[in-house]
C-alpha positions, 0 to 999 in steps of 0.5 A: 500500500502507499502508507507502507512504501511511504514510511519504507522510504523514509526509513531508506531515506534516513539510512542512506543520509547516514551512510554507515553504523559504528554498530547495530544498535545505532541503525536501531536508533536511527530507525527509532527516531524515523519511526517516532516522528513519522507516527507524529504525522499519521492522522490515522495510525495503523491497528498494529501501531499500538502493540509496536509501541508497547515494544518500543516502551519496553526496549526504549524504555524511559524514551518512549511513551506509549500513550 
């Protein structure tokens, strides 16, 4: 669909920009950041927003609201 091909390439976008990771765990970071402030955007999130989010809480901890 549009709003999945959309938001892959804002994350190809935002990886690309980059360029190279010193680690795996700056490329999660990166695609946090990309994630969160595409969902800022979203006037109507998708069904499965809602269980990522909880994840992201989990993993992300204080950084991550998942109201």
């Amino acid at each position: 669909t549009n709003a999945i091909e959309a938001l892959n390439s804002k994350l190809r976008r935002a990886v690309r920009a980059r360029g190279h990771f010193p680690n795996d765990e700056a490329a999660t970071k990166l695609l946090y950041l990309v994630l969160n402030r595409a969902a800022e955007d979203w006037k109507r999130p998708p069904r499965e927003w809602f269980e990522a989010k909880t994840q992201f809480a989990i993993v992300f901890g204080e950084r991550f609201k998942a109201s």
